[in-house]
C-alpha positions in Angstrom: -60.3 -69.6 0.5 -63.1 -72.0 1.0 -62.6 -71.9 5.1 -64.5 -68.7 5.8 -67.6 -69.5 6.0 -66.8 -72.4 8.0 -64.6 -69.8 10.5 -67.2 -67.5 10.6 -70.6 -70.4 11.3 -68.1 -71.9 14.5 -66.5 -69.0 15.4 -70.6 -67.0 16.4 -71.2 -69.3 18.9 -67.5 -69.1 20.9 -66.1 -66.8 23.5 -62.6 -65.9 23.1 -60.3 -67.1 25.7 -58.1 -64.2 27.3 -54.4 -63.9 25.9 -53.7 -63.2 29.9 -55.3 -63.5 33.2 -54.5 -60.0 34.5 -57.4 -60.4 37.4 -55.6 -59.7 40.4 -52.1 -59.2 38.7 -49.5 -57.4 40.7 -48.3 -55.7 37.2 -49.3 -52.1 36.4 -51.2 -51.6 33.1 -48.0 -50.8 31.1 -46.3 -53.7 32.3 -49.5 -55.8 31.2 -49.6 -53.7 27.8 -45.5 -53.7 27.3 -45.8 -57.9 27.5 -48.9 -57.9 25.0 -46.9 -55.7 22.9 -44.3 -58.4 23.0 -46.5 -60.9 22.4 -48.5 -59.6 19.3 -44.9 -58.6 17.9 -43.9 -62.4 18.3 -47.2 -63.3 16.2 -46.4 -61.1 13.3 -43.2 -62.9 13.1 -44.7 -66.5 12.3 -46.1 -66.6 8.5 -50.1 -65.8 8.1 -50.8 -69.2 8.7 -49.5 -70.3 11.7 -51.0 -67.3 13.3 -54.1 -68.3 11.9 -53.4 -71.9 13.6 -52.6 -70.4 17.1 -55.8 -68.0 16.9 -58.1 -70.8 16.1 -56.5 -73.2 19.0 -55.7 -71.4 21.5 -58.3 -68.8 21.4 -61.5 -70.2 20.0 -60.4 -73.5 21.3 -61.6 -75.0 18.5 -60.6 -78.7 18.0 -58.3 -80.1 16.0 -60.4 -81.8 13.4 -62.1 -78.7 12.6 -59.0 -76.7 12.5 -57.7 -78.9 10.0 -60.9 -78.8 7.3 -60.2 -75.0 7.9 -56.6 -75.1 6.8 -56.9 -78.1 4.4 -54.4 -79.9 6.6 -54.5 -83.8 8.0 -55.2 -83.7 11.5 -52.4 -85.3 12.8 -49.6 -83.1 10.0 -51.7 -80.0 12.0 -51.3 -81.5 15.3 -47.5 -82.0 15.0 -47.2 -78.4 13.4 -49.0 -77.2 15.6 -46.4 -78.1 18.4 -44.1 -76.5 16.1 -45.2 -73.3 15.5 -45.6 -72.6 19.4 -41.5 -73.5 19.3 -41.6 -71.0 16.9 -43.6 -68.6 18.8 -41.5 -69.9 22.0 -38.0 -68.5 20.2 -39.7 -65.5 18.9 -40.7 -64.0 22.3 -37.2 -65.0 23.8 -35.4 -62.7 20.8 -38.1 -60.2 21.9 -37.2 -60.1 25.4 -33.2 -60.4 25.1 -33.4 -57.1 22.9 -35.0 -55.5 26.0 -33.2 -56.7 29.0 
């Protein structure tokens, strides 16, 4: 695809945001690791591009406009799909965590 060098020129200058805050977290390690488990597991369930989505929100925090030249999207369609893939996401990690309660 045509996006990659755009990814890889914004993504050089950015720090990733953490998936979790685990500074001062009450959890032990394999609680922290169990729940990132979960979380990654959830990911692999939404199709390549959504993930792709999430990763370039949520944790480059790029913005929307840029986001949507990656994908080849209209900024609002992203924005509204956006909002749906996190439902998505949302249900995935519910059906995760009934299986283990």
């Amino acid at each position: 695809r045509t996006f990659l060098p755009i990814l890889i020129a914004k993504t050089r200058a950015l720090t990733p945001v953490p998936i979790m805050d685990v500074a001062g977290s009450a959890h032990t390690a394999a609680q922290r690791e169990g729940r990132l488990r979960l979380v990654q597991q959830a990911l692999y369930r939404l199709a390549f591009d959504d993930r792709l989505v999430l990763l370039l929100r949520d944790q480059l925090n790029l913005p929307y406009d840029d986001i949507a030249a990656i994908v080849e999207r209209p900024t609002q369609q992203l924005r509204t799909e956006t909002v749906q893939i996190r439902g998505q996401l949302r249900e995935h990690l519910k059906s995760l965590l009934s299986r283990i309660r």
